[in-house]
C-alpha positions as CSV (number, residue, x, y, z in Angstrom):
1,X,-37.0,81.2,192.1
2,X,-37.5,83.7,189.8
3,X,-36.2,83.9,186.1
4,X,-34.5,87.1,184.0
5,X,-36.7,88.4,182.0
6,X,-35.4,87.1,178.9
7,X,-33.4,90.0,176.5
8,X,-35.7,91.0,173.7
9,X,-34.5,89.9,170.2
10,X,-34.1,92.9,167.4
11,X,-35.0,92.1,164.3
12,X,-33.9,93.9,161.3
13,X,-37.1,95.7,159.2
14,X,-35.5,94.2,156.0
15,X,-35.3,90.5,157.5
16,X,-39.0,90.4,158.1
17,X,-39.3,91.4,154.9
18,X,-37.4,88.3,153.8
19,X,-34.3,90.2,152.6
20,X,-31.1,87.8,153.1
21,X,-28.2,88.5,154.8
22,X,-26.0,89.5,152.3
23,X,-29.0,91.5,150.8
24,X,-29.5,93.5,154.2
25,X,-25.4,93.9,154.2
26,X,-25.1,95.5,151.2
27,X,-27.8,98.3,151.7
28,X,-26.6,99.0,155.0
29,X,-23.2,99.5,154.0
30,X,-24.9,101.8,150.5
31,X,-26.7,103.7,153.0
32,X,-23.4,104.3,155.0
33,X,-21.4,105.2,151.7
34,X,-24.3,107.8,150.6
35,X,-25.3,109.4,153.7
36,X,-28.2,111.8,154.1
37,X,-27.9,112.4,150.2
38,X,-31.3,111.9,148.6
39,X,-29.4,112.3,145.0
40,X,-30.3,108.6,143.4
41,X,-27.6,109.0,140.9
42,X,-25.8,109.4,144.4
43,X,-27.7,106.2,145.7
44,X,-26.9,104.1,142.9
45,X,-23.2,104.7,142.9
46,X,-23.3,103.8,146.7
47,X,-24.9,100.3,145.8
48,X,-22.8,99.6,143.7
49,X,-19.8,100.0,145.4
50,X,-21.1,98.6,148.7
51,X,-22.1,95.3,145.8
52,X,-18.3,95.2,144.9
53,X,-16.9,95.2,148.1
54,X,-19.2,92.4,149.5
55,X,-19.6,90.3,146.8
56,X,-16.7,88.9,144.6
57,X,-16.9,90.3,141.2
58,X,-20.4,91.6,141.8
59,X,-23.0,94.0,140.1
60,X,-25.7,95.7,140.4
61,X,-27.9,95.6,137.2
62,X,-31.2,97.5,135.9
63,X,-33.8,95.6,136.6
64,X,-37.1,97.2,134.8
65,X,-39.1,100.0,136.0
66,X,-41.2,101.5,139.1
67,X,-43.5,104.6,139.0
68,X,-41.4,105.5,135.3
69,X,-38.0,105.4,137.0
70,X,-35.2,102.7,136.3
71,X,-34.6,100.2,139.5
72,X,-31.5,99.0,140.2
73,X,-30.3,96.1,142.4
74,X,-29.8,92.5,142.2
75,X,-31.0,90.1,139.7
76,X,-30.5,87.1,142.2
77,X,-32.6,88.6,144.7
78,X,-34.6,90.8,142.8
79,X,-34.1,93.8,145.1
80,X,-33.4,97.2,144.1
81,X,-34.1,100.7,144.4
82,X,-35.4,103.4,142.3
83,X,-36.5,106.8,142.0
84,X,-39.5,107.2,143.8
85,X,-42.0,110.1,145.0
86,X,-41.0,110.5,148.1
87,X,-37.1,109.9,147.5
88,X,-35.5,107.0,146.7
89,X,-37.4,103.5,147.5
90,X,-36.3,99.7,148.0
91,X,-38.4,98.0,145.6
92,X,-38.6,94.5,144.8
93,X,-39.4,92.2,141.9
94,X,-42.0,89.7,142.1
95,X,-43.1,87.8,139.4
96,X,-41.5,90.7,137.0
97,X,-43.5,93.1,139.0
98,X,-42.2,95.6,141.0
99,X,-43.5,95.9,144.4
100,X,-42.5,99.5,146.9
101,X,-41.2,98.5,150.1
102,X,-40.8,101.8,152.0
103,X,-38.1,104.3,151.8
104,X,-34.5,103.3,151.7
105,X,-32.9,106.3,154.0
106,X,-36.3,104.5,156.7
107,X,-34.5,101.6,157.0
């Protein structure tokens, strides 16, 4: 007797890089709110209200600096996203040190 293949899983960019759930929610629904706009005054507003619709009273926060430009994001998680280069980036705090994890609009 032969088996179905089985279905191949798909996993989220941001989960294997050890984003949480809630995390991966709330730039997915930024990203929704901002659109193609590469404007991170645009970006920031986005994450914020996508923050305040997911989480009860929550807020995004400046969280230091990447490349000379702010980074903004959660101070639980440490993820945020800043000015970068090539456009805005999700960057991530690690031991107070920021570290680039790609381009936001990528994900």
């Amino acid at each position: 007797m032969l088996l179905d293949e089985p279905t191949p899983l798909i996993v989220d960019p941001l989960e294997r890089l050890g984003f949480t759930r809630r995390d991966r929610a709330i730039l997915a629904l930024a990203r929704r709110h901002v659109g193609a706009s590469r404007d991170f005054g645009e970006a920031v507003r986005a994450l914020r209200a996508a923050t305040e619709a997911l989480i009860p009273a929550g807020r995004v926060y400046l969280l230091g600096q990447h490349a000379g430009a702010p980074i903004v994001g959660s101070i639980v998680s440490g993820v945020g996203i800043a000015h970068g280069a090539r456009g805005i980036e999700l960057v991530r705090l690690v031991h107070g040190e920021p570290v680039a994890l790609g381009e936001w609009s990528a994900r």
